[in-house]
VEXFIKOL-75132 format. One record per residue (C-alpha): z, y, x; residue in one letter; residue number from 1. Coordinates in nm, 4 decimals. Layout:
+----------+----------+----------+----+-----+
:        w :        v :        u : aa :   i :
+----------+----------+----------+----+-----+
:        Z :        Y :        X :  a : NUM :
...
+----------+----------+----------+----+-----+
//
This chain:
+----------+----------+----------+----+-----+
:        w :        v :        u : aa :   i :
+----------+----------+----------+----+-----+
:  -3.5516 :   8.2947 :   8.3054 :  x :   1 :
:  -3.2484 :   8.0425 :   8.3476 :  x :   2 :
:  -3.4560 :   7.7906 :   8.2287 :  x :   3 :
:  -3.7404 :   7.8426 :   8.3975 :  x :   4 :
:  -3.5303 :   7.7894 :   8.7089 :  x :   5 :
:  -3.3857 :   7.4846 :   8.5802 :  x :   6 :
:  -3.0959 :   7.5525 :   8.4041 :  x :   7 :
:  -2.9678 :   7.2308 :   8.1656 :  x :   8 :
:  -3.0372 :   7.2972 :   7.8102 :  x :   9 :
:  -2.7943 :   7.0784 :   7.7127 :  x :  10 :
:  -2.5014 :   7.2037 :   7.9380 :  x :  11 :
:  -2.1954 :   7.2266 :   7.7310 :  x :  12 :
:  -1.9487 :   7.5057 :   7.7123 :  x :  13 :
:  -1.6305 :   7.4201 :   7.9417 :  x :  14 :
:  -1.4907 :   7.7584 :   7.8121 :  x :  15 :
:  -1.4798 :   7.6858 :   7.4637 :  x :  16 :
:  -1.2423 :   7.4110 :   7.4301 :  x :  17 :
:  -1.2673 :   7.4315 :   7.0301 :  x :  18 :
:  -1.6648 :   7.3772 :   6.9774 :  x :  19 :
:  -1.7560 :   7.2539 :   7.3663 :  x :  20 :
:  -2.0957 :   7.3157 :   7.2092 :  x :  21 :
:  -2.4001 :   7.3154 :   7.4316 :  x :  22 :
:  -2.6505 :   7.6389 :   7.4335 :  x :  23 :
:  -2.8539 :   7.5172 :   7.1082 :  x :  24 :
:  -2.4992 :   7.5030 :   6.9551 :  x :  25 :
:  -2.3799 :   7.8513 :   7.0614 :  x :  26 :
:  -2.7113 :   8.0237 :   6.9153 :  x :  27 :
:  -2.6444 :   7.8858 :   6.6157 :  x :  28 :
:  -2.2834 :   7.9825 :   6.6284 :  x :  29 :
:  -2.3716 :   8.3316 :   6.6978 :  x :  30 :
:  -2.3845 :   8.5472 :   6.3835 :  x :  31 :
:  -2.4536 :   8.8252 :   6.5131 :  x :  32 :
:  -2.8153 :   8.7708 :   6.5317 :  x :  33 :
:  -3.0914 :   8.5530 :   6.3800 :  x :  34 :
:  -3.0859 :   8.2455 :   6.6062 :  x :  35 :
:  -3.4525 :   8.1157 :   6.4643 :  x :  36 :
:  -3.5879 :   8.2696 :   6.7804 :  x :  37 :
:  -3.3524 :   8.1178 :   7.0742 :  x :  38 :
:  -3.3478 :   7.7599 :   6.8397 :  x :  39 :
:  -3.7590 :   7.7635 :   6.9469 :  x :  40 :
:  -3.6712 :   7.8271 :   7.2761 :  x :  41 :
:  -3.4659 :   7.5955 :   7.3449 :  x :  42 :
:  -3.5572 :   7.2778 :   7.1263 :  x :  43 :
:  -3.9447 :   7.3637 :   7.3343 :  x :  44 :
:  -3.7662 :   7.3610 :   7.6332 :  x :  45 :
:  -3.6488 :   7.0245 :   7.5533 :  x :  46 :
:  -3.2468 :   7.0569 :   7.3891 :  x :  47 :
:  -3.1069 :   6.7927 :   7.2138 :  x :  48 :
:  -3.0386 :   6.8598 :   6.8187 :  x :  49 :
:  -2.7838 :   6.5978 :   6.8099 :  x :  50 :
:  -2.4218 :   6.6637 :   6.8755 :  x :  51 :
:  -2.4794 :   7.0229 :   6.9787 :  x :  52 :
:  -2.0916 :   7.0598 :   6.8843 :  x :  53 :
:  -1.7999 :   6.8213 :   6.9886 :  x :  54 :
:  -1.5262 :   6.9485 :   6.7773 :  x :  55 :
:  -1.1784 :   6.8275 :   6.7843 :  x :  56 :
:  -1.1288 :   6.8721 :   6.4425 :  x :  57 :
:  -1.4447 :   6.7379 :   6.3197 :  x :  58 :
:  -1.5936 :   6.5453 :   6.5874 :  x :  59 :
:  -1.9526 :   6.5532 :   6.7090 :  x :  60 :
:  -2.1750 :   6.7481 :   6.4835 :  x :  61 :
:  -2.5418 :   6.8182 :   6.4571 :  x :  62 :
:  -2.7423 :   7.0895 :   6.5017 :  x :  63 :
:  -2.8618 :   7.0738 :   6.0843 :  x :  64 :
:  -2.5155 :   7.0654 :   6.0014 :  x :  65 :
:  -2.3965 :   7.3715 :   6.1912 :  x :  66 :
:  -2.7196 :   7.5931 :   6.1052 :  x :  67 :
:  -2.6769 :   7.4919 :   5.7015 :  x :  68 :
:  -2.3639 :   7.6753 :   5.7198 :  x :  69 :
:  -2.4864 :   7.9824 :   5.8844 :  x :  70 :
:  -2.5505 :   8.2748 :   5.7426 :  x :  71 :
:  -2.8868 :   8.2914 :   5.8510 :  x :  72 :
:  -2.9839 :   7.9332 :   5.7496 :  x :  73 :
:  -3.3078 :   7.9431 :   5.5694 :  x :  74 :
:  -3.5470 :   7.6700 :   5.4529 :  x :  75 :
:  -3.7769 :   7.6836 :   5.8009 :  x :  76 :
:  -3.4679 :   7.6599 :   6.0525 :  x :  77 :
:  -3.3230 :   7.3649 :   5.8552 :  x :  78 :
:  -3.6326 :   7.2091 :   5.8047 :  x :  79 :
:  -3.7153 :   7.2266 :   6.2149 :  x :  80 :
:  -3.3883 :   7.1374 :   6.2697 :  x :  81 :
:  -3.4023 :   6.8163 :   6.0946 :  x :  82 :
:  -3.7055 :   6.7485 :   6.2451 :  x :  83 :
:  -3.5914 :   6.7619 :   6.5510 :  x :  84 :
:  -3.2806 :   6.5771 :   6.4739 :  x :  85 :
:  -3.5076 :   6.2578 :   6.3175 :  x :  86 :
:  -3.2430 :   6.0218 :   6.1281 :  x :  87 :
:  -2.9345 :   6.0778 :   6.3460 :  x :  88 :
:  -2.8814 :   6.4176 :   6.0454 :  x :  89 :
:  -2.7795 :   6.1823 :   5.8297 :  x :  90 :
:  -2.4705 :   6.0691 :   6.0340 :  x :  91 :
:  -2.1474 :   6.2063 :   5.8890 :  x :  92 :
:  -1.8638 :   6.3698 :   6.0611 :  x :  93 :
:  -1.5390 :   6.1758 :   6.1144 :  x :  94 :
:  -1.3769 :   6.3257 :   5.8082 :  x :  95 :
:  -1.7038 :   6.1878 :   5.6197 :  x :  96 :
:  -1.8995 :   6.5048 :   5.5605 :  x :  97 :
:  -2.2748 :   6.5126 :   5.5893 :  x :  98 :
:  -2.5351 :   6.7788 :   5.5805 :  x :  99 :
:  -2.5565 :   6.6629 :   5.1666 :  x : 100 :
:  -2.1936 :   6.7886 :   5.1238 :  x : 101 :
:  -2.2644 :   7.1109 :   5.3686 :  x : 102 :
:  -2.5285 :   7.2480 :   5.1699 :  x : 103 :
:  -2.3800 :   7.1584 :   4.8846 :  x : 104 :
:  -2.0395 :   7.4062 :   4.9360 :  x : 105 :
:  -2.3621 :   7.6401 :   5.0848 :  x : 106 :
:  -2.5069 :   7.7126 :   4.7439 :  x : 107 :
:  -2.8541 :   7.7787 :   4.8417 :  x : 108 :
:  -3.0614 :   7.5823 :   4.6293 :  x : 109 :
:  -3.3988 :   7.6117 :   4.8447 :  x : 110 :
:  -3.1890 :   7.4423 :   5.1236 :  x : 111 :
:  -3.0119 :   7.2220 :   4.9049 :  x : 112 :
:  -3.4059 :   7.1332 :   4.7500 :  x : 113 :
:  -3.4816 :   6.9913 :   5.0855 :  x : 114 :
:  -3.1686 :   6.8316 :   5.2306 :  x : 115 :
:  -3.2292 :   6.6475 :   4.9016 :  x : 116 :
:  -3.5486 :   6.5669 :   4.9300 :  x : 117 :
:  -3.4602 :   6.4066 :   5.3079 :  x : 118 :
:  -3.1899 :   6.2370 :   5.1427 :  x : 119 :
:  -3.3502 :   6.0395 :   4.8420 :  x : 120 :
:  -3.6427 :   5.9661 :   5.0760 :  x : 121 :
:  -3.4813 :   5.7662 :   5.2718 :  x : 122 :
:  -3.2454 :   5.6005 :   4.9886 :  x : 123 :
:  -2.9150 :   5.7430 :   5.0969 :  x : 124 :
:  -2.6258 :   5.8125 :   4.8249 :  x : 125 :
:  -2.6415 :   6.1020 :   4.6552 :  x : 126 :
:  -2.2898 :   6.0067 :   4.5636 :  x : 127 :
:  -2.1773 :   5.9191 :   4.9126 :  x : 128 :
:  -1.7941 :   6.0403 :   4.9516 :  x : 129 :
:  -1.6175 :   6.2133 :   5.1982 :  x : 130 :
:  -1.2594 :   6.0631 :   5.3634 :  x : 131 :
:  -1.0952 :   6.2457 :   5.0694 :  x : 132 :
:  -1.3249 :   6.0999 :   4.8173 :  x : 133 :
:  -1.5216 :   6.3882 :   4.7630 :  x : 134 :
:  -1.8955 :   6.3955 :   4.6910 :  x : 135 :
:  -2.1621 :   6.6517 :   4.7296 :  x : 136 :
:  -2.1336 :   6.7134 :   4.3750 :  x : 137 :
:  -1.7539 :   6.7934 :   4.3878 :  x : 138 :
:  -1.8314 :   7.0520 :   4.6635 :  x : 139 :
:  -2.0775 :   7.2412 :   4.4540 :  x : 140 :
:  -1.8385 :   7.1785 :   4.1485 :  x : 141 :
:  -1.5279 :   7.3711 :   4.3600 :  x : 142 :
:  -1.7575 :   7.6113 :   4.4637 :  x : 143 :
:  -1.8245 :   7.6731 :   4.1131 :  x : 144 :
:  -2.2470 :   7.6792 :   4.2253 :  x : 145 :
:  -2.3853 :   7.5693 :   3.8921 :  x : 146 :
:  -2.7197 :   7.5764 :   4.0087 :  x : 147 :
:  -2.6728 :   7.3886 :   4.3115 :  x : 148 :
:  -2.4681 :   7.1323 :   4.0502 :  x : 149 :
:  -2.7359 :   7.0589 :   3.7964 :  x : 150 :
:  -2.9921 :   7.0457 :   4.0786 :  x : 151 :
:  -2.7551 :   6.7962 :   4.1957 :  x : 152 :
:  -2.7525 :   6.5758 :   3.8577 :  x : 153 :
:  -3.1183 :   6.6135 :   3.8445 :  x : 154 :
:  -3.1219 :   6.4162 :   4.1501 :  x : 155 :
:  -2.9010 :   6.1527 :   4.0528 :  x : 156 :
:  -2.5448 :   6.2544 :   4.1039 :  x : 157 :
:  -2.3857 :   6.0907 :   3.8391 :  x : 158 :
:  -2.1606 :   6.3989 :   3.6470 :  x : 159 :
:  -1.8837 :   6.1646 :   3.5514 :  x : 160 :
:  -1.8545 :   5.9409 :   3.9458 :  x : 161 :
:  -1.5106 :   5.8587 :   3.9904 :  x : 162 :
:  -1.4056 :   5.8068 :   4.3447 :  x : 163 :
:  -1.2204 :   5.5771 :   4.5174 :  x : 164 :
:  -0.9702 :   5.8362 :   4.5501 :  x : 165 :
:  -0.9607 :   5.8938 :   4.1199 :  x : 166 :
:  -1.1839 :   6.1827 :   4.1756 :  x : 167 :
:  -1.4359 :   6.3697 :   3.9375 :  x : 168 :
:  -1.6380 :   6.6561 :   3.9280 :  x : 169 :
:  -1.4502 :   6.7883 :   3.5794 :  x : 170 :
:  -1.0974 :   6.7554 :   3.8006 :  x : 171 :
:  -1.2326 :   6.9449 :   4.0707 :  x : 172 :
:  -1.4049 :   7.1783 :   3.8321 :  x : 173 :
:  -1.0312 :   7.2393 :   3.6909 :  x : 174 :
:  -0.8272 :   7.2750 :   4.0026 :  x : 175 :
:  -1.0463 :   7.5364 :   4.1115 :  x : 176 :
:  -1.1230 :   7.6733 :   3.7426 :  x : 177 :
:  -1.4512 :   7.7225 :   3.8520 :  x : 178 :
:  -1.5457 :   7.8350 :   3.4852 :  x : 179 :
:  -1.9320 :   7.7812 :   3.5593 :  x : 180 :
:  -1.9302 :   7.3977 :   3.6107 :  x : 181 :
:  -1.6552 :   7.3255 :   3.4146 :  x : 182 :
:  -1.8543 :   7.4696 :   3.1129 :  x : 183 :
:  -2.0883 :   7.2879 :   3.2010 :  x : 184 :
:  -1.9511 :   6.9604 :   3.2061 :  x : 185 :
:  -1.7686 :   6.9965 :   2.8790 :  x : 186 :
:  -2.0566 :   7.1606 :   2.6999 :  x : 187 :
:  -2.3560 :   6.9997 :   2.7691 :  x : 188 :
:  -2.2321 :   6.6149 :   2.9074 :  x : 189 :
:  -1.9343 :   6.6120 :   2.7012 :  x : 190 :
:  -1.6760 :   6.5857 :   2.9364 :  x : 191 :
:  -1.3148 :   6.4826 :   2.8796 :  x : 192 :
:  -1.0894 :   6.7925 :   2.8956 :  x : 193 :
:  -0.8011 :   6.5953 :   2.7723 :  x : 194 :
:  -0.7972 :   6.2941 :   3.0055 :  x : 195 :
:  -0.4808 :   6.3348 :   3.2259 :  x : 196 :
:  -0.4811 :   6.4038 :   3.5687 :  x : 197 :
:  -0.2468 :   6.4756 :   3.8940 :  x : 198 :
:  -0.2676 :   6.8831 :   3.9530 :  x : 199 :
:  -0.2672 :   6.9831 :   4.3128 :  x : 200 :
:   0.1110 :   7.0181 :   4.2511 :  x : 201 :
:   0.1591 :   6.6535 :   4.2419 :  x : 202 :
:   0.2263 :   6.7056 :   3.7739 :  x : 203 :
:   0.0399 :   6.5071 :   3.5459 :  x : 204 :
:  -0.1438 :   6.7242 :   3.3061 :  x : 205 :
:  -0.4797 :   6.7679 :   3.0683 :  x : 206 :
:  -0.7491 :   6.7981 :   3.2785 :  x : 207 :
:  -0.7735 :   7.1737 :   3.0147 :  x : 208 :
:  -0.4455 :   7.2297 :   3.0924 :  x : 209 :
:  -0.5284 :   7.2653 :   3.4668 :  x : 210 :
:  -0.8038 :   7.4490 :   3.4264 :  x : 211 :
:  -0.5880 :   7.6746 :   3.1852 :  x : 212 :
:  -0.3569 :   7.7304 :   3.4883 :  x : 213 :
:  -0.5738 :   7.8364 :   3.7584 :  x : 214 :
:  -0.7822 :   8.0862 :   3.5314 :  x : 215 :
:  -0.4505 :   8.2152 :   3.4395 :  x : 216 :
:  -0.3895 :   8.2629 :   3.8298 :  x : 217 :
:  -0.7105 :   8.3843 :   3.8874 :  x : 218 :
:  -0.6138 :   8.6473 :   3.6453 :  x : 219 :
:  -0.3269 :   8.7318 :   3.7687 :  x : 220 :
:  -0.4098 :   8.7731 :   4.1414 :  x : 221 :
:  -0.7527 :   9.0077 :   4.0121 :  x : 222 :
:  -0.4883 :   9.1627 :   3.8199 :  x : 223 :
:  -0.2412 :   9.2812 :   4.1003 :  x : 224 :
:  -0.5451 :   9.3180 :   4.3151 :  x : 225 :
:  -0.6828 :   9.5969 :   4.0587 :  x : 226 :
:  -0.3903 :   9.7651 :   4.0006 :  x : 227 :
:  -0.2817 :   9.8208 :   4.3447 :  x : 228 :
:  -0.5992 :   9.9781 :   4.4488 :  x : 229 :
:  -0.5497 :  10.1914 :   4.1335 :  x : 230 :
:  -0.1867 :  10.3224 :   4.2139 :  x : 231 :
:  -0.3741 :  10.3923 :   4.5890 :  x : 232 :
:  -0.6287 :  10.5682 :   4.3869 :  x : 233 :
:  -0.4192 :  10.7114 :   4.1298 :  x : 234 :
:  -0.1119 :  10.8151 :   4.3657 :  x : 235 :
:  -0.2191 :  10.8338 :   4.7319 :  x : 236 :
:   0.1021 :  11.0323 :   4.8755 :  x : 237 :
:   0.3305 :  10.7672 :   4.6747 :  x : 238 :
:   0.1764 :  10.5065 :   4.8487 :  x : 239 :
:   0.2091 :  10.6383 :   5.1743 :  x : 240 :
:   0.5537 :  10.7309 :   5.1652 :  x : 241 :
:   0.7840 :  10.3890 :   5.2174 :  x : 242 :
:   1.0381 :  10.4666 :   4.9501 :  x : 243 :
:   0.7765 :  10.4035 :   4.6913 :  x : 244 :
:   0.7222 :  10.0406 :   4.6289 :  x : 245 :
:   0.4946 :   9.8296 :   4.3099 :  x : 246 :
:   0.7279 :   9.6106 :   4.0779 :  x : 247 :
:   0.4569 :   9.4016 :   3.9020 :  x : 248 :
:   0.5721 :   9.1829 :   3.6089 :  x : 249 :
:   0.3802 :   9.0249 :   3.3801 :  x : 250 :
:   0.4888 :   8.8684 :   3.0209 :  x : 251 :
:   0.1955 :   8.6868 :   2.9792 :  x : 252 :
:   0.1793 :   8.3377 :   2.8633 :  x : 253 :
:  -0.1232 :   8.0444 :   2.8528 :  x : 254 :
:  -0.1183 :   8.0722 :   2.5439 :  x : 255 :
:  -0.1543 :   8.4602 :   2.5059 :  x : 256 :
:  -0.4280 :   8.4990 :   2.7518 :  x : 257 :
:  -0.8314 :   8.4651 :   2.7747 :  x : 258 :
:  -1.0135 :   8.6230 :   3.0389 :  x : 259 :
:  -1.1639 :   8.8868 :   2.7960 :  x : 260 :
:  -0.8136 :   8.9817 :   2.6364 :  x : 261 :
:  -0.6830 :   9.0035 :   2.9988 :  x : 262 :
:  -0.9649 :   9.2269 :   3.1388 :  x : 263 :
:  -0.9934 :   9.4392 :   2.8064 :  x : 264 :
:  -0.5809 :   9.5289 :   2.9121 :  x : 265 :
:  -0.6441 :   9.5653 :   3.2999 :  x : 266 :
:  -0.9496 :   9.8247 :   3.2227 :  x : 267 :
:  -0.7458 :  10.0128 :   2.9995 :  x : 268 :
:  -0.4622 :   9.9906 :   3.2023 :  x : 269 :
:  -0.2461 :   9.8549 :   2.9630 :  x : 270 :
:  -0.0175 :   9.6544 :   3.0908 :  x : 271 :
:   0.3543 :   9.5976 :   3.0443 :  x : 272 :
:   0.6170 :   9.5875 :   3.3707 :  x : 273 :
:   0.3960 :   9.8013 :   3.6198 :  x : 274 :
:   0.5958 :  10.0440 :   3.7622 :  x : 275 :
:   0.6652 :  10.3163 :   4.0278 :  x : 276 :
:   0.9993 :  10.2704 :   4.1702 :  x : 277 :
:   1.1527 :  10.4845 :   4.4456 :  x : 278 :
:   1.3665 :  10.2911 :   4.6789 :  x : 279 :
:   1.7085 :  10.3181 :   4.7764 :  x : 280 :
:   1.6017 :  10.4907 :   5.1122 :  x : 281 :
:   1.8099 :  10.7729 :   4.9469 :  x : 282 :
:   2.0576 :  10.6011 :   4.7871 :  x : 283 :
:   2.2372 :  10.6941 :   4.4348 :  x : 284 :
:   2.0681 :  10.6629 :   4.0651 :  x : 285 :
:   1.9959 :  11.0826 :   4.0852 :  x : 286 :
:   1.7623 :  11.0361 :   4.3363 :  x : 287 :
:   1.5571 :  10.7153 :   4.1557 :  x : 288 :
:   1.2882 :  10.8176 :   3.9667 :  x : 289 :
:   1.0517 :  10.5473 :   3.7377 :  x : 290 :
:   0.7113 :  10.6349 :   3.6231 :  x : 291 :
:   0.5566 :  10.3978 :   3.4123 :  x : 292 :
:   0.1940 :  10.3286 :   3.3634 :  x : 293 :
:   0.0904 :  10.3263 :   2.9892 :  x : 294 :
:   0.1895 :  10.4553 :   2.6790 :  x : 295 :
:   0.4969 :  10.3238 :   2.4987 :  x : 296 :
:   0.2774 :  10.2482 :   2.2239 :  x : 297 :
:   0.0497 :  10.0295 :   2.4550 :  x : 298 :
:   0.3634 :   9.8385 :   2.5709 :  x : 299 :
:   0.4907 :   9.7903 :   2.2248 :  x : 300 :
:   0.1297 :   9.6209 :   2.1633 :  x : 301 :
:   0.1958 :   9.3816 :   2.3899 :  x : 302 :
+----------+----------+----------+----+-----+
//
């Protein structure tokens, strides 16, 4: 009706500071709904694809780029979408990113399949780098999306690019321990787990010994995770009263842990340090009661 009588299609948003996206730009914005239907509308009735968001953060950005990370991209939005966009979808945002490096972190491969496609047609880098020299192939590698990865190498990505900020796909793979791609690499293109590298902590390790860490983290924070919907499970009126809190301490060491060992102890509960401790609400040692979880045989184990 409004644009029947007129109305602007490309009238931006003066409420929305943050986006100042135009009408094409809040459809696609909108998760509630499926915004296939009100994208026909409006690119029939004219709206430009281009710069349907003016973000602070990240600049202008195109209507491709916003719908690949929806949740109800699909193959036939992107694909009329970067038809309508024509060769302004391959401009990147200010921080560097392009559609290539959205889909990638996306993880669907039928999108990825034809952003690809657009972007080897027309001889663009498959390898092209962000403003932290980070390629497509380092998104999918942090977003541990192994298919979207070897899809990636099949088109070119070279598996061992080093940017111009000292960055690879195997040190990404490692920060993140994003098990998937780091296999992977070291498996089937014989990556080197023992190069040295800066962790995100500014220390010079392995490139195994970071990946080490953050599966050991991982494990940890599914591990207190678990266990504290098992003591709401397990004791429900504890966990409502406040004078009941979770000590969690764990012994383990790098060396001591895989992921099996450490989810073979988490199913059978048997874990060392996890107790029930009254607080102090009442004061005096009478009134503070421990009950551990586990046998003292499963501790001893340990």
């Amino acid at each position: 009706m409004l644009i029947k009588a007129g109305a602007g299609v490309d009238v931006r948003d003066a409420r929305d500071h943050e986006t100042n996206a135009t009408a094409l730009g809040e459809a696609l914005f909108d998760w509630r709904c499926d915004p296939s239907p009100a994208v026909r509308l409006l690119l029939g009735a004219g709206a430009n694809a281009s710069g349907v968001v003016e973000s602070h953060h990240l600049g202008p950005l195109g209507a491709t780029r916003v719908a690949i990370g929806s949740v109800y991209a699909t193959v036939d939005l992107v694909r009329t979408l970067v038809h309508a966009e024509g060769r302004r979808v391959f401009a990147p945002d200010q921080h560097g990113v392009t559609v290539l490096h959205e889909a990638a972190m996306k993880g669907d491969e039928a999108i990825l399949d034809l952003v690809v496609s657009l972007w080897t047609s027309e001889g663009a880098d498959v390898d092209s780098e962000d403003a932290d020299g980070l390629t497509p192939l380092m998104y999918a590698a942090a977003e541990d999306k192994i298919g979207v990865f070897k899809a990636l190498v099949k088109a070119g990505a070279l598996h061992d690019y080093v940017s111009s900020h000292d960055r690879s796909a195997m040190q990404v793979a490692a920060e993140k321990a994003s098990r998937d791609v780091y296999g992977y690499l070291r498996d089937v293109h014989k990556a080197n787990e023992t190069a040295f590298m800066i962790d995100p902590k500014g220390d010079r390790k392995t490139i195994k010994r970071v990946m080490e860490d953050g599966i050991v983290k991982q494990s940890a924070d599914e591990m207190h995770a678990k266990l504290r919907e098992t003591m709401r499970q397990k004791y429900p009126e504890q966990m409502k009263d406040p004078r009941y809190k979770i000590q969690e301490k764990t012994t383990y060491s790098r060396e001591e842990v895989t992921m099996g060992e450490h989810m073979r102890r988490l199913e059978g509960n048997d874990v060392d340090g996890i107790k029930f401790n009254p607080g102090e609400r009442f004061g005096g040692e009478d009134d503070a009661q421990e009950e551990d979880l586990g046998t003292e045989k499963d501790r001893d184990e340990l």
